[in-house]
C-alpha positions in Angstrom: 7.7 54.7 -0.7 5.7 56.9 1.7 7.4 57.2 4.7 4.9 58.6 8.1 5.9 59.4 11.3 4.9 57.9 14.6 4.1 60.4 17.1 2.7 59.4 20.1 2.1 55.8 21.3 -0.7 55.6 24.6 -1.9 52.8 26.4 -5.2 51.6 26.1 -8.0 52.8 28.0 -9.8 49.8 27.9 -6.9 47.2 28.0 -3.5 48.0 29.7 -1.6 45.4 27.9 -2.6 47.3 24.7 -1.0 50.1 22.9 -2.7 52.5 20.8 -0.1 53.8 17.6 -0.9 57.1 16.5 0.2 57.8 13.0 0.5 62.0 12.0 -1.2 62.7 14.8 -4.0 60.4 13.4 -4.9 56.8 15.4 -3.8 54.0 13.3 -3.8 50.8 15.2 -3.5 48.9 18.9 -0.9 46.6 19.4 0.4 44.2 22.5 3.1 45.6 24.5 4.9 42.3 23.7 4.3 42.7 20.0 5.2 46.5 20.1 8.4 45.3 21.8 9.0 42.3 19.5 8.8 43.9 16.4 11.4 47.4 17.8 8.5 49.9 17.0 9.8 51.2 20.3 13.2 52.1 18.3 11.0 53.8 15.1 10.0 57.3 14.6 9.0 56.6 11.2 7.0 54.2 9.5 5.8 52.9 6.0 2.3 52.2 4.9 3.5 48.7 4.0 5.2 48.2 7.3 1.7 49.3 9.0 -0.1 47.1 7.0 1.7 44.0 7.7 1.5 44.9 11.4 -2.4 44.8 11.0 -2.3 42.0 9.3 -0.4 40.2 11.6 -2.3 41.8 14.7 -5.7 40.4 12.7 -4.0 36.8 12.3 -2.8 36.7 15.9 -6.0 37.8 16.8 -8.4 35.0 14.9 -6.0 32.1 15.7 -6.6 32.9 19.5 -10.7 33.3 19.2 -10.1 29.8 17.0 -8.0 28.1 19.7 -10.3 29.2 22.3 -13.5 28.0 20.6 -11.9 24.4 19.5 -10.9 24.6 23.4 -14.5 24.8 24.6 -15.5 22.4 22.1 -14.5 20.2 18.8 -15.6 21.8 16.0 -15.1 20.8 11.6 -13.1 22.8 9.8 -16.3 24.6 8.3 -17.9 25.0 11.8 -14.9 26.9 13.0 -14.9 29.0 9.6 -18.6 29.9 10.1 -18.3 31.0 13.9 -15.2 32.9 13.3 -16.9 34.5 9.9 -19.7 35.5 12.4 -17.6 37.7 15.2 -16.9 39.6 11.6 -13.4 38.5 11.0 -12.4 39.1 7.3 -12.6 35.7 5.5 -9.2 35.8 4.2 -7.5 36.3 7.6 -10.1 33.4 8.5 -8.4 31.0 5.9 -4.9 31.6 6.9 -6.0 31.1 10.5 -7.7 28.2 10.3 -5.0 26.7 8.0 -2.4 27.6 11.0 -4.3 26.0 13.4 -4.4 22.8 11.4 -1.1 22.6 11.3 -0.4 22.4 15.2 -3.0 20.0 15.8 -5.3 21.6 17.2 -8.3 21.2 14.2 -8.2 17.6 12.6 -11.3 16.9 10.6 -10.9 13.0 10.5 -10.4 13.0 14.3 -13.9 15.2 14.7 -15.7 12.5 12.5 -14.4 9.5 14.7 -15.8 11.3 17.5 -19.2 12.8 16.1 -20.1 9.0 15.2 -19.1 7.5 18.2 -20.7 9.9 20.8 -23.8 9.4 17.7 -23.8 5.6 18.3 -23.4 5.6 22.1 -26.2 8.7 22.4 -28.4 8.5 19.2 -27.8 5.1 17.1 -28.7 6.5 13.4 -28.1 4.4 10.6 -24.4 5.1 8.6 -26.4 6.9 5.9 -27.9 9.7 8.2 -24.7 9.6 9.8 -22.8 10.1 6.7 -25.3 13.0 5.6 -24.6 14.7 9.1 -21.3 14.8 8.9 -21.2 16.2 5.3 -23.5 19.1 6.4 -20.5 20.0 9.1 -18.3 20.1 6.4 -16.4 16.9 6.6 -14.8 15.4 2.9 -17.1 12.0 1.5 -13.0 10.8 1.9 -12.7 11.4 5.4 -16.5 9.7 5.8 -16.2 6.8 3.9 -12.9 6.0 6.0 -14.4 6.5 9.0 -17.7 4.9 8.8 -16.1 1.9 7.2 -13.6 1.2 9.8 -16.7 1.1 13.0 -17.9 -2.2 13.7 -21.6 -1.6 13.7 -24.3 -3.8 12.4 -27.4 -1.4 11.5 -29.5 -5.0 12.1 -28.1 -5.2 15.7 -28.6 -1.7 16.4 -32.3 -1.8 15.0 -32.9 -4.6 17.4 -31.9 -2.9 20.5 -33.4 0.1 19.5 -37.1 -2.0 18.7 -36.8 -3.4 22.5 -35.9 -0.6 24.2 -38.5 1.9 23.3 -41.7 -1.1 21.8 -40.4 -3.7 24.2 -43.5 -3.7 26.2 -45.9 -3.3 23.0 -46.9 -5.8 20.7 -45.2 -5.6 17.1 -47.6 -7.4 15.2 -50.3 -5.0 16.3 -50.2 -2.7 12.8 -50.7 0.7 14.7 -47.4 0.0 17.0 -45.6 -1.3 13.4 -46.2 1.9 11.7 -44.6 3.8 14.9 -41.8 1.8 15.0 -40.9 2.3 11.3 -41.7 5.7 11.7 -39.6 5.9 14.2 -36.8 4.5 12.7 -37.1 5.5 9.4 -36.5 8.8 10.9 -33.0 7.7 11.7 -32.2 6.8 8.6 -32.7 3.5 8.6 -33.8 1.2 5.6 -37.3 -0.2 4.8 -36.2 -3.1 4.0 -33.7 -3.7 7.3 -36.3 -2.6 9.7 -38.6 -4.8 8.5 -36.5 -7.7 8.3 -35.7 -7.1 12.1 -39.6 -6.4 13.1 -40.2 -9.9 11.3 -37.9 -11.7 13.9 -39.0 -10.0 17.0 -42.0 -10.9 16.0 -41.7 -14.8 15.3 -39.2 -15.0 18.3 -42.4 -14.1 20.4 -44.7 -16.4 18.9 -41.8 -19.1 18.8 
């Protein structure tokens, strides 16, 4: 086993909670004062190439878990959301993995909790129908296991929904009138709604007015 020497260790001219490690006379790595206290580098004059790369590592996995923290802090995110933002700073992907996996397990990233929220903030803002909802939330990563659970235990009649939706935004039109039909399924349509469910609900908007 190689065995190097440390000889000098400076603090950091752009952070003064850092420490800069130099390595046979040659930079090797910035550490925490904590870190450099927690793991007794203070004590070492020597070092091994396997003991420097497990401080990097662990440096680099500190280092992603608190970016991770602080972007789930600022707001929820998927498991594959927070995997692509933290792939974009440029953090290695496998460092990434072990991060994210850490951060799972003290609660701080819960995929089934993120889906019970997406759809309700969805149905309170911007009532889609479960389909487009379920396509959504697959794009953000989330498992068709963690969907099917959560769309299946919300009370929410696509029918119902269609209605208000019809009233609120053709409430002063006519629906019979074909030109305002053909908005109003476009409209809808485009939210993922079925053909045959929005026409179902035009069809008793319709005869409730001429009732």
């Amino acid at each position: 086993m190689i065995t190097l020497k440390i000889t000098s260790v400076e603090k950091s001219k752009k952070n003064n909670k850092m420490l800069s490690v130099f390595i046979d006379n040659v930079y090797s790595f910035s550490i925490s004062e904590e870190d450099y206290f927690r793991l007794n580098l203070y004590e070492k004059t020597s070092i091994s190439e396997r003991e420097i790369d497990d401080i990097k590592n662990s440096i680099a996995l500190k280092t992603v878990k608190s970016s991770a923290i602080r972007l789930i802090t600022y707001k929820l995110l998927s498991e594959k959301e927070l995997f692509l933002k933290l792939i974009a700073k440029g953090y290695d992907e496998d460092v990434v993995n072990i991060a994210i996996e850490e951060v799972k397990s003290i609660g701080y990233l819960n995929d089934t909790i993120y889906a019970q929220k997406f759809v309700y903030e969805r149905i309170k803002l911007k009532p889609k129908s479960k389909k487009a909802l379920s396509f959504e939330l697959a794009n953000k990563g989330i498992s068709g296991d963690i969907i099917e659970t959560v769309l299946n235990n919300i009370d929410y009649d696509e029918d119902v929904v269609i209605e208000r939706l019809l009233r609120k935004k053709f409430g002063k039109y006519d629906l019979a009138d074909p030109k305002i039909t053909k908005k109003a399924y476009s409209f809808l349509m485009h939210r993922g709604f079925d053909f045959e469910n929005i026409k179902r609900v035009i069809n008793k908007i319709i005869k409730e007015k001429n009732s």
